[in-house]
C-alpha positions as CSV (number, residue, x, y, z in Angstrom):
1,X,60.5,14.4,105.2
2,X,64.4,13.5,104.1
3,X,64.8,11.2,107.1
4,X,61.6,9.5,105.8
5,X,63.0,9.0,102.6
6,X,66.4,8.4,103.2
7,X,64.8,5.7,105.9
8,X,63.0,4.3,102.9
9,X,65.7,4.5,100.4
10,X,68.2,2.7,103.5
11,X,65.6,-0.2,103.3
12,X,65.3,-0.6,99.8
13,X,69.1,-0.6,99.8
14,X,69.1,-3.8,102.1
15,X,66.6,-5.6,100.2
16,X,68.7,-4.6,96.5
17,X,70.8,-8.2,97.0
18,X,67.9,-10.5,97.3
19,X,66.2,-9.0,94.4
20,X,65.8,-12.0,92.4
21,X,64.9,-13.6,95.3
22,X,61.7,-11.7,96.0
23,X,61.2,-11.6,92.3
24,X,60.7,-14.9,92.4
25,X,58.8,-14.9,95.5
26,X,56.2,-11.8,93.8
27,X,55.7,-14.4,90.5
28,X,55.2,-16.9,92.6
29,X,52.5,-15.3,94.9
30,X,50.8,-13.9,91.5
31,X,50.8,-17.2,89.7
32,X,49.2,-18.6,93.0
33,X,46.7,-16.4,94.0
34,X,45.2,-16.2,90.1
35,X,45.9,-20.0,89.4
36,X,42.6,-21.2,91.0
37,X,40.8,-18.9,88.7
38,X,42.6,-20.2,85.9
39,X,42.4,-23.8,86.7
40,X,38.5,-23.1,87.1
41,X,38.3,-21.7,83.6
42,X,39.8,-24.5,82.2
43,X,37.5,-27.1,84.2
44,X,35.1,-25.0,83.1
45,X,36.3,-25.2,78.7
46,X,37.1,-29.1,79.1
47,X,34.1,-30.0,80.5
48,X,33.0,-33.1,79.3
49,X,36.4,-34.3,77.9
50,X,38.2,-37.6,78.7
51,X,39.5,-38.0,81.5
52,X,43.0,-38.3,80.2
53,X,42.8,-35.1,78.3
54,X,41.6,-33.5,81.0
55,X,44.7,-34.5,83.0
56,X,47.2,-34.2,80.0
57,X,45.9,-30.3,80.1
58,X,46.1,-30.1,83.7
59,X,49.9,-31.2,84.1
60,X,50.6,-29.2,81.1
61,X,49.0,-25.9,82.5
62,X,50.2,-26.4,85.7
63,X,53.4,-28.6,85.8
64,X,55.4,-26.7,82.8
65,X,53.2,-23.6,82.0
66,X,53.4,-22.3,85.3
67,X,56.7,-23.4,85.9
68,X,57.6,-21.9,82.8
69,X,56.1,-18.6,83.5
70,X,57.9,-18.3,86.6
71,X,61.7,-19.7,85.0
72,X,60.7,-16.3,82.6
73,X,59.3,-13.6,84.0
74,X,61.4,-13.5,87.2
75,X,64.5,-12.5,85.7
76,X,62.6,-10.0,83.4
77,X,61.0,-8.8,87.2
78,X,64.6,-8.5,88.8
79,X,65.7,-6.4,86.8
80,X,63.1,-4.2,86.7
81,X,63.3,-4.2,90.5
82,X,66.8,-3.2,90.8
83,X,67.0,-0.6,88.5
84,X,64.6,1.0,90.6
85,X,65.7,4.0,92.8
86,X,66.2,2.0,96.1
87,X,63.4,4.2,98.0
88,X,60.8,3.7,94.9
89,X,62.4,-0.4,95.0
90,X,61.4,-0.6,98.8
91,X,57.7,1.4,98.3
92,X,57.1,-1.2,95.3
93,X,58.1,-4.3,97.0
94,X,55.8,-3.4,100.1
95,X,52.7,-2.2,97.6
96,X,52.6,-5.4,95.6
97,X,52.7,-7.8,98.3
98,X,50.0,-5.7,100.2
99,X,47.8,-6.2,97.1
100,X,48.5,-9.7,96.5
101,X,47.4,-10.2,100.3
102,X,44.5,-7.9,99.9
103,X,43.5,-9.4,96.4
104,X,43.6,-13.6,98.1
105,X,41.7,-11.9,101.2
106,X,39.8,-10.9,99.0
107,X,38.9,-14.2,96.9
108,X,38.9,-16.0,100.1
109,X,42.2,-17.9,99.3
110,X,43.8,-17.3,102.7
């Protein structure tokens, strides 16, 4: 069980300097895999609008929010990630990308 997790903990180790990398590559996965459902509720709420607000919200939601959201939240994510024990780092990096596969399987998105 050591080897196991010192196997683990040696992997998490080689993924510690491309944290912010794969940060950014876990917001960007989560911002696509939920931004149909957002983009659907807001067809859904301007329904009926002009055609230009309609767009105006669009480029807003999409262009700067989401862009926004990942400029933000993937530092605050890095360095949650690396001050992570490297074998818990590894485990965690594996686990969320296996959900966000399983969850656009799952919605039909791949």
């Amino acid at each position: 069980m050591d080897q196991l997790i010192a196997l683990i903990a040696q992997l998490g180790n080689m993924l510690r300097p491309w944290a912010f990398d794969i940060a950014t590559a876990m917001v960007v996965c989560l911002i696509l895999v939920f931004s149909a459902d957002v983009n659907r509720l807001l067809r859904r709420h301007l329904l009926g609008q002009s055609f230009v607000l309609r767009t105006f919200v669009f480029i807003i939601v999409n262009a700067f929010g989401y862009g926004l959201l990942i400029v933000k939240t993937t530092p605050w994510v890095a360095r949650h990630i690396v001050a992570m024990p490297s074998h818990w780092m590894f485990l965690l990096i594996v686990a969320v990308f296996i959900f966000i596969g399983y969850w656009a399987q799952r919605n039909n998105q791949v």
